[in-house]
C-alpha positions in Angstrom: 17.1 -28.7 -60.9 17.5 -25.3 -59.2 15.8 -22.6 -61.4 14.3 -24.7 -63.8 11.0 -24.4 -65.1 8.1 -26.8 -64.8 4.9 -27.2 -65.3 2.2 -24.7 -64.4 -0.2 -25.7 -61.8 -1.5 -21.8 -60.4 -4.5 -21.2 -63.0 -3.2 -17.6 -64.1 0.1 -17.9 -62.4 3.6 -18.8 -64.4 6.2 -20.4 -62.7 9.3 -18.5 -62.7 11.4 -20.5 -60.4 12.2 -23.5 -58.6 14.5 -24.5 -56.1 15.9 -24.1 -52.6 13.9 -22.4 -50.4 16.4 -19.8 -49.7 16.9 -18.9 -53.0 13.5 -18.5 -53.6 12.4 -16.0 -51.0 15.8 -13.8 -52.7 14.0 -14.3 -56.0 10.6 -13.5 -54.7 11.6 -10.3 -52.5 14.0 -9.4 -55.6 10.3 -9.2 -57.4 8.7 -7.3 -55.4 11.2 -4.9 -54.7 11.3 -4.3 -58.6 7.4 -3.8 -58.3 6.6 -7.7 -59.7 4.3 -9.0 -58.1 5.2 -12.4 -56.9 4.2 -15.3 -54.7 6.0 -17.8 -53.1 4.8 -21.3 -52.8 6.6 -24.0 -50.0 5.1 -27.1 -49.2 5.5 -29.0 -46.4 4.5 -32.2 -48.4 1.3 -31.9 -46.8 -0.2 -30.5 -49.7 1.5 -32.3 -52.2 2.6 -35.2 -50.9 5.9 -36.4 -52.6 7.0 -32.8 -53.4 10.9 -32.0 -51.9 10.0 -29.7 -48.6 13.5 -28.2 -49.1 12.0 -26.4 -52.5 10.1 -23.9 -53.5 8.5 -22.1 -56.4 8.1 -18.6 -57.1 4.9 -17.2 -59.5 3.9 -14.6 -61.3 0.9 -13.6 -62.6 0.9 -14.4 -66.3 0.9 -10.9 -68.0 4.5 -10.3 -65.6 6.4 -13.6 -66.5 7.7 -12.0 -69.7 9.0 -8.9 -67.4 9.7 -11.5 -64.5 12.2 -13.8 -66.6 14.0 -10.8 -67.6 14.6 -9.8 -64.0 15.7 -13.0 -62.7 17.7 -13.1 -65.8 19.2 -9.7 -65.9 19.8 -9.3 -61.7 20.8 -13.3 -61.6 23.1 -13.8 -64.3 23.7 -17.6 -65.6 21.8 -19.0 -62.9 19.7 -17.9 -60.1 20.6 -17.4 -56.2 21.9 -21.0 -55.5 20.7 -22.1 -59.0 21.7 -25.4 -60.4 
């Protein structure tokens, strides 16, 4: 589901969202614009084979996922861009 969080596989990264690759790069640039630093993660399924090529996940670093959720929260109100 669009915006949902999941589990945390970026040792020292929290993920902060999840979902169509479109709407992640508005969450990501949204970030950085706001001075978060972010990074955005799309696979291709060739690194994790199985994983849905038309999503992608935006981290933080963990000290700015507090700051981070409240962002997404406060710019993207109910749900994030395209959110589900």
């Amino acid at each position: 589901m669009a915006g949902r969080r999941t589990a945390d596989f970026v040792e020292g990264w929290k993920l902060v969202f999840r979902g169509p690759d479109y709407a992640a790069q508005v969450v990501h640039a949204s970030l950085e614009a706001a001075g978060i630093r972010a990074e955005l993660l799309t696979d291709t399924g060739a690194m994790l084979p199985g994983l849905n090529a038309e999503e992608s996940r935006v981290f933080v670093p963990e000290e700015a996922e507090g700051d981070a959720l409240q962002f997404i929260h406060r710019e993207f109100p109910g749900d994030p861009p395209a959110g589900g």
